[in-house]
Z-matrix of the N, CA and C atoms (Angstrom, degrees):
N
C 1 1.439
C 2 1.530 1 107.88
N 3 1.056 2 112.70 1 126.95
C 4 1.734 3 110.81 2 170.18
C 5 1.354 4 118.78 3 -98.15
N 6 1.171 5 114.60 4 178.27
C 7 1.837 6 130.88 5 -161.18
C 8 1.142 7 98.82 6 -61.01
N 9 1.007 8 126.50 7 -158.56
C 10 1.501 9 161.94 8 165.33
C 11 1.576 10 96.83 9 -94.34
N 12 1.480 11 114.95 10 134.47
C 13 1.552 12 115.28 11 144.72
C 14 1.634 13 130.16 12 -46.25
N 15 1.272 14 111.97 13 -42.55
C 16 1.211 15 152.89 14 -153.63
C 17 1.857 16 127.62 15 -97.73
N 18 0.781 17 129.68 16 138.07
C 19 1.695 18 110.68 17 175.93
C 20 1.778 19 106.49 18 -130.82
N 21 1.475 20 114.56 19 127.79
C 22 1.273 21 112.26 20 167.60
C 23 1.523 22 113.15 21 -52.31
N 24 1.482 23 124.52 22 120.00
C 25 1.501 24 129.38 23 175.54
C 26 1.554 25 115.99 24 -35.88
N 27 1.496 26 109.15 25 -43.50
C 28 1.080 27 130.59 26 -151.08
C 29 2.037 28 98.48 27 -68.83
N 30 1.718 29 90.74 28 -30.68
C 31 2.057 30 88.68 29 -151.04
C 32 1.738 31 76.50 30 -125.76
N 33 1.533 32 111.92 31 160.15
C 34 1.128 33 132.13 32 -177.53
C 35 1.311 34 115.48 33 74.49
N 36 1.414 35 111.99 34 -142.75
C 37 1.577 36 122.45 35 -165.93
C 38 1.558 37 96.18 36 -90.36
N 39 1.420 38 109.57 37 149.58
C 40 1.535 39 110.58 38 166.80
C 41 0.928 40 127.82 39 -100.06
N 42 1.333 41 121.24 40 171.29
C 43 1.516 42 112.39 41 -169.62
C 44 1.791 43 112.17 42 -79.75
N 45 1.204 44 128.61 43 168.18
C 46 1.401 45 124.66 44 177.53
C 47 1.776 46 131.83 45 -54.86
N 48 1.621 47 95.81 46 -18.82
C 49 1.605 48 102.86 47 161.11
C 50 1.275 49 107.89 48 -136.68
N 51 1.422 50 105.48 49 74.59
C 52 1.647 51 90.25 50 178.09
C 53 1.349 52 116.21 51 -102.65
N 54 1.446 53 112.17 52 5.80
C 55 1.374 54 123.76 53 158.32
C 56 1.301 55 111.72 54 -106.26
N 57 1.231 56 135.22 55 67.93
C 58 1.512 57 111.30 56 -162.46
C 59 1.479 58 109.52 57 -96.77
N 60 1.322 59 129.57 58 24.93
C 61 1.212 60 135.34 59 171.69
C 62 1.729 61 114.07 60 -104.00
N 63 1.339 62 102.51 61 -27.36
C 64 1.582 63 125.32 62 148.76
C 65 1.626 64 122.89 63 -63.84
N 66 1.199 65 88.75 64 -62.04
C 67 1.602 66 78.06 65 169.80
C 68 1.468 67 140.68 66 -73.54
N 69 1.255 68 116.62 67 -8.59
C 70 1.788 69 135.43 68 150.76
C 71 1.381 70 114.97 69 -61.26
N 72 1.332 71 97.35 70 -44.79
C 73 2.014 72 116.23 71 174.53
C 74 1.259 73 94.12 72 -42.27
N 75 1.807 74 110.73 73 -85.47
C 76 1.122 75 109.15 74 -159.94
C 77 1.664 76 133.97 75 -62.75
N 78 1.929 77 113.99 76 -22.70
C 79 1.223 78 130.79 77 167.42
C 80 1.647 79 90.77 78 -45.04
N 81 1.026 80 121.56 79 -72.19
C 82 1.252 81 109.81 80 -146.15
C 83 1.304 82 102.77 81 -80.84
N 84 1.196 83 158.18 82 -31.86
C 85 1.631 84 160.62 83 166.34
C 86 1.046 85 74.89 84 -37.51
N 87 1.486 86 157.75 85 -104.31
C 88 1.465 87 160.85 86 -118.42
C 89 1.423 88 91.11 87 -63.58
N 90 1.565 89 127.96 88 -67.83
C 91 1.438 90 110.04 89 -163.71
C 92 1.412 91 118.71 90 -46.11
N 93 1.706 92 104.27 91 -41.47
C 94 1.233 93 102.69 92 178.99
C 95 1.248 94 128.62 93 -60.07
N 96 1.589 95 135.33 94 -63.47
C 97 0.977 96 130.25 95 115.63
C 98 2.104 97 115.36 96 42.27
N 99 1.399 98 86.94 97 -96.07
C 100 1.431 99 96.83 98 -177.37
C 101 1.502 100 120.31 99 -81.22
N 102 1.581 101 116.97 100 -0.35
C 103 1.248 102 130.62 101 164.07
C 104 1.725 103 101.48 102 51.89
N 105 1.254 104 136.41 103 51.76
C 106 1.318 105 127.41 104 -155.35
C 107 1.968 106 87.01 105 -176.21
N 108 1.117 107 93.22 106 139.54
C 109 1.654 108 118.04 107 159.66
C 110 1.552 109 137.83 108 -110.68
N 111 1.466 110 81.62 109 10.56
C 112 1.429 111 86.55 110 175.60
C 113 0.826 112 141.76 111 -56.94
N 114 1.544 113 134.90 112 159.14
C 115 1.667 114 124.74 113 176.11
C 116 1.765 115 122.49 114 -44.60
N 117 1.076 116 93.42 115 -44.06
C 118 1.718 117 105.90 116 -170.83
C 119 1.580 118 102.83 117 -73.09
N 120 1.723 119 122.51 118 -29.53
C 121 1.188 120 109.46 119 171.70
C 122 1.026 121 127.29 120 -82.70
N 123 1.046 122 133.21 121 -25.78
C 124 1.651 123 157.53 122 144.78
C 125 1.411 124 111.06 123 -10.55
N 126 1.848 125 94.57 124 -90.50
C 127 1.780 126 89.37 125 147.10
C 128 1.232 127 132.65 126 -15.64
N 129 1.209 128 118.85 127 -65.89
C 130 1.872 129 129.30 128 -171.71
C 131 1.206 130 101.00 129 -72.92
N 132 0.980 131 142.30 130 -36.57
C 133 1.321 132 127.54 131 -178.64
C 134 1.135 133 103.00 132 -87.39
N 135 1.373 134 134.55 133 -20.62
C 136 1.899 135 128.86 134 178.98
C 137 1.692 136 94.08 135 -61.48
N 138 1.339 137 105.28 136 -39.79
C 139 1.543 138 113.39 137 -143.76
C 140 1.736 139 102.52 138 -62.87
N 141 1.901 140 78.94 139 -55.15
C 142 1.657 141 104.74 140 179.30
C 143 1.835 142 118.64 141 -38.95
N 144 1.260 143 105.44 142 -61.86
C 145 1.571 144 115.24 143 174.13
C 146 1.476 145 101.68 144 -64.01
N 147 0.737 146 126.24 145 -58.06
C 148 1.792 147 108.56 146 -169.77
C 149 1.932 148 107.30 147 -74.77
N 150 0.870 149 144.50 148 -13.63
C 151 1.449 150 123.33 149 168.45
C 152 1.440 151 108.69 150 -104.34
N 153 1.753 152 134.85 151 -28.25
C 154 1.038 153 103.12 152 -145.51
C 155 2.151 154 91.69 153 -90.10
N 156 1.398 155 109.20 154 -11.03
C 157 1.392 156 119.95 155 -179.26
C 158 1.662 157 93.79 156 -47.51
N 159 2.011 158 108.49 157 -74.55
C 160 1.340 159 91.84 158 157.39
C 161 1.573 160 160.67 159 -38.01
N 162 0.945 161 112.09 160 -19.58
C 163 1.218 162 130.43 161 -178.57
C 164 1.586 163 105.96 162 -59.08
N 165 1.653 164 88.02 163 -62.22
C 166 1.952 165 109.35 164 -151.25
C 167 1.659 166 94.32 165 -97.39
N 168 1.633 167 126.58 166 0.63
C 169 1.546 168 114.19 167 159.35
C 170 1.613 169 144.66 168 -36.43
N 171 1.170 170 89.84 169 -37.00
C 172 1.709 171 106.16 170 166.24
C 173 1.792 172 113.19 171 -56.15
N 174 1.357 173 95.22 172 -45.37
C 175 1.660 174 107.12 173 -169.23
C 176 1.831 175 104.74 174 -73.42
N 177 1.492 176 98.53 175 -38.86
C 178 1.606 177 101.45 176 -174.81
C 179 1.814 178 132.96 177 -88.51
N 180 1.315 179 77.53 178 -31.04
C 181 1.767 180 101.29 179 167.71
C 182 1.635 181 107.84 180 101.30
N 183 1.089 182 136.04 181 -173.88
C 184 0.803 183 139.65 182 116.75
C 185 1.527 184 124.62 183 8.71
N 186 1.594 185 107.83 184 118.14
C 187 1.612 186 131.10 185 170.28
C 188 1.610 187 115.52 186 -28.52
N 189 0.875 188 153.59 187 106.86
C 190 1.729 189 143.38 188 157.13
C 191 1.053 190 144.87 189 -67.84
N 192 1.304 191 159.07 190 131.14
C 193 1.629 192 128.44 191 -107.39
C 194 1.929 193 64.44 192 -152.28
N 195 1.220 194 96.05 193 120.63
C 196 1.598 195 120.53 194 -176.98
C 197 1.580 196 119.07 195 -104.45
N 198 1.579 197 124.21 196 113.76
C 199 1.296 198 121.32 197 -139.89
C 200 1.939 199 85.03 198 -120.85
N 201 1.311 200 118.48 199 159.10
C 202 1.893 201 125.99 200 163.56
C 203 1.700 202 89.43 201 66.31
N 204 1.137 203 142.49 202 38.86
C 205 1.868 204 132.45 203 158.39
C 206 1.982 205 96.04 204 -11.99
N 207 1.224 206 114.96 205 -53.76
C 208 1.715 207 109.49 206 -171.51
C 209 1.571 208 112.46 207 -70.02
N 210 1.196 209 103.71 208 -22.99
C 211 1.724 210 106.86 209 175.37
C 212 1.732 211 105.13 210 -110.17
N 213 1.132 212 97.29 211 38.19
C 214 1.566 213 102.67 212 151.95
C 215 1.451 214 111.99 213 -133.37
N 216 1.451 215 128.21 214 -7.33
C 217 1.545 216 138.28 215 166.71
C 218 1.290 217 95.75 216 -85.69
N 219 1.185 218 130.46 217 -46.30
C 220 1.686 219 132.96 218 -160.76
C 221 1.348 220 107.50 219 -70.42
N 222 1.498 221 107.63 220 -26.27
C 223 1.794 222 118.73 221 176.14
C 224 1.506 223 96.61 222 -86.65
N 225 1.038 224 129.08 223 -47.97
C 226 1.345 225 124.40 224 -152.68
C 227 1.793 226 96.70 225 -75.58
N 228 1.435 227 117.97 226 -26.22
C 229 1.519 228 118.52 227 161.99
C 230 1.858 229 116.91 228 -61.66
N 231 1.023 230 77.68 229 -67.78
C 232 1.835 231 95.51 230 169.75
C 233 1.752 232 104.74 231 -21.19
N 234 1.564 233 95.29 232 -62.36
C 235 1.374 234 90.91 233 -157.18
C 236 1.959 235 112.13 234 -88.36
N 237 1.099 236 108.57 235 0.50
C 238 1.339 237 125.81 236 177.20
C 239 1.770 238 87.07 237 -78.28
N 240 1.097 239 112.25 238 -71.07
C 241 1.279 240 118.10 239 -157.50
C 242 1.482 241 108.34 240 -36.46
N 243 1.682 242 112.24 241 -42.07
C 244 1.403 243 127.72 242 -146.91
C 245 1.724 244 91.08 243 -85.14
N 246 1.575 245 114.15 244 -25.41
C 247 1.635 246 96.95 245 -146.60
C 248 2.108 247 79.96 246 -93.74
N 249 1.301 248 109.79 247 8.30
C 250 1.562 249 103.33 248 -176.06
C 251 1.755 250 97.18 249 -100.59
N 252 1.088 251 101.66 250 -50.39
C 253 2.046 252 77.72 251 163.69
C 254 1.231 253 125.97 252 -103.87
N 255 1.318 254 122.34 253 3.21
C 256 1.601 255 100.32 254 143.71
C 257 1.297 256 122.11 255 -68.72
N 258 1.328 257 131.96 256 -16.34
C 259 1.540 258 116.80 257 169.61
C 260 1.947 259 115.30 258 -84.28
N 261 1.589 260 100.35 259 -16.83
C 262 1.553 261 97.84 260 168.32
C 263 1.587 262 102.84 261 -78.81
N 264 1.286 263 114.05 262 -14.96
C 265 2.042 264 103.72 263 -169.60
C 266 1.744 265 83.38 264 -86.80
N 267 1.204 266 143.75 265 -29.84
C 268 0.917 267 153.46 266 -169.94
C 269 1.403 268 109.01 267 -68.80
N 270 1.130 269 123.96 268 -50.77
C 271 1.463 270 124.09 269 -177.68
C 272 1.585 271 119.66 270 -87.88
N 273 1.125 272 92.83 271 -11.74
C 274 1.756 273 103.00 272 179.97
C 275 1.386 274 96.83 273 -87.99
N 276 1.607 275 127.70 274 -36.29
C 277 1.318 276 107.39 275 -159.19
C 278 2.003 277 97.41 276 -101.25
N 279 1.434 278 114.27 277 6.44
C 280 1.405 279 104.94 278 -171.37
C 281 1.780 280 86.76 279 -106.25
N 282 1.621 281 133.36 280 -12.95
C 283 1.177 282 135.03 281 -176.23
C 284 1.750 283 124.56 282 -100.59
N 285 1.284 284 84.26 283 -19.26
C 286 1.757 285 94.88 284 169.99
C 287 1.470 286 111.46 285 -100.22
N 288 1.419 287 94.94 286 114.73
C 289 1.874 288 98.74 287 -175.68
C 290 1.242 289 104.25 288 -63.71
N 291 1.367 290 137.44 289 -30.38
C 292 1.199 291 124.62 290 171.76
C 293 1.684 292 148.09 291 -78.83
N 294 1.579 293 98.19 292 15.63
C 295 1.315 294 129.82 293 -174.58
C 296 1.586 295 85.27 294 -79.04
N 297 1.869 296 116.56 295 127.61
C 298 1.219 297 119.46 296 87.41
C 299 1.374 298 162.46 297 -16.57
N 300 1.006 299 125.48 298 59.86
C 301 1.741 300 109.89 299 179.34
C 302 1.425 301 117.78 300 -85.13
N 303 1.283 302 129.10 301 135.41
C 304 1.260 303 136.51 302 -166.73
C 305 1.809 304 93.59 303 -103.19
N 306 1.433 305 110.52 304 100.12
C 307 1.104 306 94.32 305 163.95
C 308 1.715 307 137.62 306 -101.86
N 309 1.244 308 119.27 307 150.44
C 310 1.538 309 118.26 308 -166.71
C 311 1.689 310 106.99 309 -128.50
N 312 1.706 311 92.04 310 168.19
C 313 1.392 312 108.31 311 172.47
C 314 1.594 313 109.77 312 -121.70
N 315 0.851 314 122.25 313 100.10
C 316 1.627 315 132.74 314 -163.38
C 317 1.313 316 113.75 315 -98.78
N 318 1.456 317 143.55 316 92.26
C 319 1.403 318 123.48 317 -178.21
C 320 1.364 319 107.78 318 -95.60
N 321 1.601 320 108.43 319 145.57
C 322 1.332 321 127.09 320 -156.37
C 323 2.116 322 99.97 321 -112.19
N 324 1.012 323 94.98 322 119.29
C 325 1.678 324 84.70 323 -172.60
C 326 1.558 325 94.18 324 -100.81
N 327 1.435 326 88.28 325 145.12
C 328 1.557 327 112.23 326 -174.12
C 329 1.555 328 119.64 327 -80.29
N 330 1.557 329 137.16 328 134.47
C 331 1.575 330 114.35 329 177.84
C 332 1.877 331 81.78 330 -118.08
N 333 1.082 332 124.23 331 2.41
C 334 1.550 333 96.68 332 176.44
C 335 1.702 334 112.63 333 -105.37
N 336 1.177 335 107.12 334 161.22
C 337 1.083 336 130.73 335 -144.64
C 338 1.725 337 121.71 336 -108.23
N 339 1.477 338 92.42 337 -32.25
C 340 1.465 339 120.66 338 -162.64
C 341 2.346 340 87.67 339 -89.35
N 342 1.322 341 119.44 340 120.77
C 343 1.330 342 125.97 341 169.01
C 344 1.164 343 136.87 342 -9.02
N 345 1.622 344 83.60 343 -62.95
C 346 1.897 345 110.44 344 169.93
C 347 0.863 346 121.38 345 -38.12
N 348 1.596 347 126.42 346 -43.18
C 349 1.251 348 143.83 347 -112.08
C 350 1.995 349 84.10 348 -109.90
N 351 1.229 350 92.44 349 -75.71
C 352 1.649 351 90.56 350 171.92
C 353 1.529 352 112.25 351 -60.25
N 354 1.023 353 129.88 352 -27.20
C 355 1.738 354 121.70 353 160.35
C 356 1.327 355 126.01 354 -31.42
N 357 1.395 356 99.52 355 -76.93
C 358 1.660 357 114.91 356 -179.10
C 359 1.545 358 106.19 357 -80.76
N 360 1.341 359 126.93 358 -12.23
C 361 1.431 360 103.02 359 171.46
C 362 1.102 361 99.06 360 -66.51
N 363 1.882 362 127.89 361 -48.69
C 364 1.571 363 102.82 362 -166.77
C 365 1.067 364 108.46 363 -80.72
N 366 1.307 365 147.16 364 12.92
C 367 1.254 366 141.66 365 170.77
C 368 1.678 367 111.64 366 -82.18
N 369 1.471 368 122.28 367 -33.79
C 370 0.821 369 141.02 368 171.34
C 371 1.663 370 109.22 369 -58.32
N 372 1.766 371 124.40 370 -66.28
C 373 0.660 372 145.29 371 -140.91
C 374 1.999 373 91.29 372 -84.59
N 375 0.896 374 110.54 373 -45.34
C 376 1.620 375 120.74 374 160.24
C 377 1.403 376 128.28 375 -36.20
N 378 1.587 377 97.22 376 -58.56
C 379 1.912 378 124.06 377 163.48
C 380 1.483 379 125.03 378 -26.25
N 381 1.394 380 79.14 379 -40.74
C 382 1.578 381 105.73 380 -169.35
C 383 1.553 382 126.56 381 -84.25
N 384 1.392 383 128.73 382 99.47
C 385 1.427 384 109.13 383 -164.16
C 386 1.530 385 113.11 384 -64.27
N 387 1.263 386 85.99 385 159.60
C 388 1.816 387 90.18 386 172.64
C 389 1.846 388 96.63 387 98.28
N 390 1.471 389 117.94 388 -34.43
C 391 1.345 390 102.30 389 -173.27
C 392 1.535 391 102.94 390 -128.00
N 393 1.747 392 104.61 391 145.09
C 394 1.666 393 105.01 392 166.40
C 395 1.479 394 97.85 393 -126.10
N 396 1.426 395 93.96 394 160.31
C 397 1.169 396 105.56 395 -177.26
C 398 1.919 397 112.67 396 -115.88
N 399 1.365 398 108.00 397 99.43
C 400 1.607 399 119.89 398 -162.80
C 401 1.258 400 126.65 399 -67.71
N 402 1.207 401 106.14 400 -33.86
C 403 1.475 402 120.59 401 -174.14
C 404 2.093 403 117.39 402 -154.23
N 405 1.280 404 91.55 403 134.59
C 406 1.235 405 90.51 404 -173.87
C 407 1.675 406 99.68 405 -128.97
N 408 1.138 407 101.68 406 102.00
C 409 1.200 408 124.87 407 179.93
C 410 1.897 409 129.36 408 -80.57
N 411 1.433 410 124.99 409 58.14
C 412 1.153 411 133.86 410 -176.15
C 413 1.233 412 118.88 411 -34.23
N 414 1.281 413 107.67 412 -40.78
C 415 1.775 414 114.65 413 -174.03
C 416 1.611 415 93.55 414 -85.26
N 417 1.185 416 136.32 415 -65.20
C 418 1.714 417 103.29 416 -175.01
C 419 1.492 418 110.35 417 -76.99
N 420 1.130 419 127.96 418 -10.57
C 421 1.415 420 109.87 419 172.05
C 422 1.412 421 109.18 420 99.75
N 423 1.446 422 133.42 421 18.54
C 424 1.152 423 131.30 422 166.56
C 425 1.657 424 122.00 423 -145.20
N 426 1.453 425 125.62 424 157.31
C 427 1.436 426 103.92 425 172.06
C 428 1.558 427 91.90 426 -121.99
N 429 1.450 428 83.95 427 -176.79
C 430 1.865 429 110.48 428 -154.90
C 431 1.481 430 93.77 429 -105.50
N 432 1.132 431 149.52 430 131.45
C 433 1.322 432 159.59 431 146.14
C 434 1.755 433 120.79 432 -91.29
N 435 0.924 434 124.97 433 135.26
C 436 1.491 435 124.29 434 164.07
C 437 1.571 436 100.87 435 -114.00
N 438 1.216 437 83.86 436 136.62
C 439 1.966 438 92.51 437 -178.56
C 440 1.450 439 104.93 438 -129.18
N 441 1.229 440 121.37 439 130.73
C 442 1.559 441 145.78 440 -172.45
C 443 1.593 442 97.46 441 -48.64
N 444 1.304 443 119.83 442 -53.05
C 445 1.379 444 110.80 443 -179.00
C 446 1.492 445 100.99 444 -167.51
N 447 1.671 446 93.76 445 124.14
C 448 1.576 447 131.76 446 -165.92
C 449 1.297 448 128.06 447 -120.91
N 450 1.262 449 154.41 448 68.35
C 451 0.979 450 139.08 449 -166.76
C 452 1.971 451 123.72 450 -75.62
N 453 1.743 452 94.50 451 -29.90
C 454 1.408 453 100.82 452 177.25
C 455 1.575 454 100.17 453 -116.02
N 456 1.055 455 121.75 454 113.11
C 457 1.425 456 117.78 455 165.69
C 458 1.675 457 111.88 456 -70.39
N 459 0.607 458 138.26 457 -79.08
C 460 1.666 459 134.40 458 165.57
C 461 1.762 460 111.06 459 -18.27
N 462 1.287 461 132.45 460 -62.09
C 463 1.174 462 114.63 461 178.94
C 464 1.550 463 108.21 462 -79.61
N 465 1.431 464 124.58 463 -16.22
C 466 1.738 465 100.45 464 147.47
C 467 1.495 466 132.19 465 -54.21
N 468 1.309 467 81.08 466 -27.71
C 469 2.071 468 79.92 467 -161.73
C 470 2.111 469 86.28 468 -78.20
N 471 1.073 470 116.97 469 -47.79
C 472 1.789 471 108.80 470 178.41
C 473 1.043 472 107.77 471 -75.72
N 474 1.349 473 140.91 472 34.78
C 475 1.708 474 134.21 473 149.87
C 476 1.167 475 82.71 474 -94.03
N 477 1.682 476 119.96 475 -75.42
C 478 1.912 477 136.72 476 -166.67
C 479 1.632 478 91.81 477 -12.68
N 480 1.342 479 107.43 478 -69.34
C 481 1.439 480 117.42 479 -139.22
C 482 1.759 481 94.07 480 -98.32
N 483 1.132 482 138.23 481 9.91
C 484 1.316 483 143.75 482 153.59
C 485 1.558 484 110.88 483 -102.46
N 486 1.198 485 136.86 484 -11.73
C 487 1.431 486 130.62 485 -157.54
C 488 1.948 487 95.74 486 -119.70
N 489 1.628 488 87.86 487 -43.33
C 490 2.262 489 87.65 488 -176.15
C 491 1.497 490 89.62 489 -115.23
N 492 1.265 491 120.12 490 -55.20
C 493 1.785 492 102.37 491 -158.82
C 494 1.478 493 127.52 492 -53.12
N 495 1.444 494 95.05 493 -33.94
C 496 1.947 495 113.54 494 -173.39
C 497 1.649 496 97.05 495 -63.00
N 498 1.422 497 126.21 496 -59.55
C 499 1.481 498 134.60 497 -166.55
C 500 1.302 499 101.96 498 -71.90
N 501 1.203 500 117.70 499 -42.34
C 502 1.859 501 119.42 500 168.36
C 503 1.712 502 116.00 501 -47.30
N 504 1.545 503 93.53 502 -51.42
C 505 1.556 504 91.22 503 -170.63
C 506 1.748 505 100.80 504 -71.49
N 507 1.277 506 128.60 505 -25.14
C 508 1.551 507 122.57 506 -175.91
C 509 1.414 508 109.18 507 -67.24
N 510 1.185 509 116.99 508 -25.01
C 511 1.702 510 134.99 509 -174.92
C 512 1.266 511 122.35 510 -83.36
N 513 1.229 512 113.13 511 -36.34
C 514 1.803 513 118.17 512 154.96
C 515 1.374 514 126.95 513 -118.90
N 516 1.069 515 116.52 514 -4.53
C 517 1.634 516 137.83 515 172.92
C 518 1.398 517 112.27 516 -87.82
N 519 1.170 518 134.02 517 -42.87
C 520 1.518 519 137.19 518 -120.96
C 521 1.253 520 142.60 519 11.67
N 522 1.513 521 96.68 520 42.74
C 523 1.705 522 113.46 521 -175.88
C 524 1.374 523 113.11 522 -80.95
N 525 1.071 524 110.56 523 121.59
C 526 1.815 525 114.23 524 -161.65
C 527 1.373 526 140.01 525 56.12
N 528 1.849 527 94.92 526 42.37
C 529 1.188 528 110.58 527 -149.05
C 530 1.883 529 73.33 528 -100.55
């Protein structure tokens, strides 16, 4: 009996861009990196994005089909913005002896569905001083955050999940895309 013509994407070897949103990533991290356009880096960075995507496929899975390109800049502002005054709410309240901080454990329940989605929220949610994100709980569907200082746990957990989860889920979901 012989092979298949053919290979399921999903199982075996991948194809040469089967990350190709990874492999642009990484081309260009290298230029930067090497701050240079040269011919020879060019090369290296062609080289770089096309094998090491292959390489590390097994570990990553399968390609991800990326939905809203404008609500992934609009997050990536969002969350710049947030990790620059949470480290000023951060320094005011670890530098003023007379700070209170109320600290809490807030769990944030998840409505998306797609992996990522709970990935980078807590990755996000981590980023951020003042908050970690402890537990990410797949089977109930929510993770646990401790936040440096909380007074409403509930309108933390609906910023979390109005400010990263909503734009997250449009980005690999296409829910309200």
């Amino acid at each position: 009996m012989s092979a298949p013509a053919t290979r399921d994407r999903g199982q075996g070897r991948p194809g040469w861009l089967a990350h190709p949103a990874l492999s642009v990533l990484l081309a260009a991290v290298w230029l930067l990196l090497q701050q240079s356009l040269a011919p020879a880096q060019l090369v290296a960075a062609a080289v770089f994005g096309l094998v090491v995507p292959r390489l590390v496929h097994g570990f990553i899975g399968p390609a991800v089909r990326l939905h809203a390109p404008w609500t992934m800049v609009r997050l990536f502002v969002v969350v710049l913005w947030d990790i620059v005054v949470s480290n000023l709410t951060v320094a005011r309240i670890v530098l003023n002896p007379a700070s209170d901080p109320q600290p809490a454990w807030v769990p944030v329940p998840l409505d998306g569905t797609h992996p990522n989605v709970a990935t980078l929220l807590a990755t996000i949610i981590t980023m951020t001083p003042g908050t970690v994100s402890c537990v990410v709980d797949e089977s109930e569907h929510h993770i646990l955050v401790h936040a440096l200082d909380c007074d409403d746990p509930p309108a933390l957990a609906a910023q979390i999940k109005q400010r990263y989860e909503a734009p997250l889920r449009r980005i690999f979901e296409g829910v309200g895309a």
